[in-house]
C-alpha positions as CSV (number, residue, x, y, z in Angstrom):
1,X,6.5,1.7,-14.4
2,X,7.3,5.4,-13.7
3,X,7.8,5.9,-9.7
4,X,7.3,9.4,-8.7
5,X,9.0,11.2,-5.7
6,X,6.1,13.1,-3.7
7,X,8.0,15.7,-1.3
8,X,5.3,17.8,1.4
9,X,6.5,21.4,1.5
10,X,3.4,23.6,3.1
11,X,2.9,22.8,7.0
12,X,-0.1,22.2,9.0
13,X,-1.8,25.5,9.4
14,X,-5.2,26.0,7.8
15,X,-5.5,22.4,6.1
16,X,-8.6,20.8,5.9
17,X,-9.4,17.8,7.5
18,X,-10.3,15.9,4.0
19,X,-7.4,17.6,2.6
20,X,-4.9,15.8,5.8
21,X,-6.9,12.7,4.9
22,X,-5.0,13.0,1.6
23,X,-1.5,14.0,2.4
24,X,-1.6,11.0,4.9
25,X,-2.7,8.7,2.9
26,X,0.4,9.6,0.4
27,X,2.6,9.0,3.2
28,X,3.7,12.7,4.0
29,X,1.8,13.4,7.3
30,X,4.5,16.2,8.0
31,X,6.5,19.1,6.4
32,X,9.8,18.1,4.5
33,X,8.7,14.4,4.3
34,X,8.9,12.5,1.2
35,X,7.0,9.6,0.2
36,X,7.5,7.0,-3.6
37,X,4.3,7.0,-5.2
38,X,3.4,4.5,-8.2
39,X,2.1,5.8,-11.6
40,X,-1.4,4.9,-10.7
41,X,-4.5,6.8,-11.5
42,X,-5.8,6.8,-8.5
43,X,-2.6,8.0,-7.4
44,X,-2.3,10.6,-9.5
45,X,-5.4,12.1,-8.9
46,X,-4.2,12.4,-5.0
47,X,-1.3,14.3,-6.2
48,X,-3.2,16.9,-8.3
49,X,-5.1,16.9,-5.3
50,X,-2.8,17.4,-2.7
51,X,-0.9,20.1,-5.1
52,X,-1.1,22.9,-2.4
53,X,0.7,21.4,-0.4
54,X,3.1,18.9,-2.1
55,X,5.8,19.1,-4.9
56,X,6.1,15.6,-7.1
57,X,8.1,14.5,-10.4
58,X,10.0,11.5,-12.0
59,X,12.6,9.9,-9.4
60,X,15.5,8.6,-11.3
61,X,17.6,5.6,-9.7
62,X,21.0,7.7,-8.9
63,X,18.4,10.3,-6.8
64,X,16.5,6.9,-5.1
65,X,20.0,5.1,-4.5
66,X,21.0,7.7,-2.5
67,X,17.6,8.6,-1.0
68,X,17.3,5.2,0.5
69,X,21.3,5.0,1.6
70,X,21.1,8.7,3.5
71,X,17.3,8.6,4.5
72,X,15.8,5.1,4.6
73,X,14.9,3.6,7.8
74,X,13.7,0.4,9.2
75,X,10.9,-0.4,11.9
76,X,12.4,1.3,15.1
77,X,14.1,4.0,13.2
78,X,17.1,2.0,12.8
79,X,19.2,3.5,9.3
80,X,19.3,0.7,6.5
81,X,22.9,-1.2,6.6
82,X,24.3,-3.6,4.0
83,X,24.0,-6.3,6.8
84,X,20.3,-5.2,6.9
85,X,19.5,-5.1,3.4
86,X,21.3,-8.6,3.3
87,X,18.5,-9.9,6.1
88,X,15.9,-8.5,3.7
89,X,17.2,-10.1,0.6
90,X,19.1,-7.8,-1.2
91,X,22.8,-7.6,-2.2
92,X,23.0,-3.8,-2.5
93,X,21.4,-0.6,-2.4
94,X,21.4,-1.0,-6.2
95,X,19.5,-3.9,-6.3
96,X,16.7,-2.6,-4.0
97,X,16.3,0.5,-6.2
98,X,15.8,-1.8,-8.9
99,X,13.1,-3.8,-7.0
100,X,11.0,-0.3,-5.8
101,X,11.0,1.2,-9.5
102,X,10.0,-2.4,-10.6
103,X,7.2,-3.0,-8.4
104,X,6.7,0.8,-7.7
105,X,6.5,0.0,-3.5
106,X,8.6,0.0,-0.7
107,X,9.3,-3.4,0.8
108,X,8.1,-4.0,3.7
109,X,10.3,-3.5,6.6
110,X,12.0,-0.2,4.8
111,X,9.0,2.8,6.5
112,X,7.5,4.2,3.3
113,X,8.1,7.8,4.7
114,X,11.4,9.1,4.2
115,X,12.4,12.4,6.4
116,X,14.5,15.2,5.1
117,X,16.0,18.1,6.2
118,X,14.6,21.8,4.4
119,X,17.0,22.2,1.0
120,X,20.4,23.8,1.5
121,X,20.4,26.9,-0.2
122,X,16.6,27.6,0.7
123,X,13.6,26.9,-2.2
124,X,14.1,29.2,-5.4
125,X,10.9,30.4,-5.1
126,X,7.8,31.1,-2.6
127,X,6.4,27.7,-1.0
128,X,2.9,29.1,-1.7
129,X,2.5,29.1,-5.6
130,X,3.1,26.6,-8.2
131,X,6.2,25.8,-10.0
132,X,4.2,27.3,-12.8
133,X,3.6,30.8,-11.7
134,X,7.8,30.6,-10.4
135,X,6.9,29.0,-6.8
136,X,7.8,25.3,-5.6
137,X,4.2,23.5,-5.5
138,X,2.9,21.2,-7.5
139,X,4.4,19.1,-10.7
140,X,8.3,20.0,-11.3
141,X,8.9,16.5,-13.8
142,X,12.5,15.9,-13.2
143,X,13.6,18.5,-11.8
144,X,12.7,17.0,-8.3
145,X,15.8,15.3,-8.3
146,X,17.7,18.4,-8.0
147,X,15.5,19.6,-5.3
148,X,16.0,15.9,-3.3
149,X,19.9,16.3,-3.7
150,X,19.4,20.0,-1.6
151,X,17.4,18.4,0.9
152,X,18.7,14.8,1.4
């Protein structure tokens, strides 16, 4: 199953409210939040949706490794250990990577939501058009990975 990385880049201002309804219901209620999304139709069709507002591609396991070691959290904001993923049932951060692309979810006690910082270096191009036309929005493929390494 193909696991994609959705990564909200636009802010609040001027959404509209069915358009929020979307972004929250892939799991990035705020700017420079990140969310795993399964290869689902339905899922899909919320990411061409949301394409205004949101970048997306193909996560690759190196890229979610270090996504969950740097960025994952538990319930009460507490950062993911090895004694932690031990409690959950996992020998490594390896291992869980293996068990998110597989089932194409987040277990439950890891938060869905992952927080990052805005990418070191800045975006390449303007927030406000699609990587298409030389901006950041909208379907990149794999080249999200590069973008998750600036802003992990």
């Amino acid at each position: 199953m193909k696991l994609f990385l959705a990564i909200r880049i636009r802010g609040l201002t001027g959404v509209s409210p069915e358009m929020l309804d979307v972004l929250n219901r892939l799991n990035v209620p705020k700017k420079h939040n990140a969310s795993l999304i399964p290869d689902t139709p339905s899922m899909v069709g919320m990411l061409k949706k949301a394409s205004d507002y949101i970048t997306w591609g193909e996560i690759n396991k190196e890229s979610l490794i270090a996504l969950l070691q740097k960025r994952g959290r538990l319930e009460g904001n507490k950062r993911i250990t090895e004694e932690s993923l031990k409690k959950i049932g996992f020998n490594s951060f390896e291992e869980l990577a293996e068990k998110i692309i597989a089932d194409g979810k987040v277990p439950p006690p890891i938060k869905k939501t992952f927080r990052l910082t805005p990418p070191s270096g800045g975006f390449k191009g303007p927030i406000t058009k699609h990587v298409n036309e030389g901006g950041e929005l909208g379907y990149r493929g794999e080249a999200i990975n590069q973008l998750l390494s600036k802003m992990i």
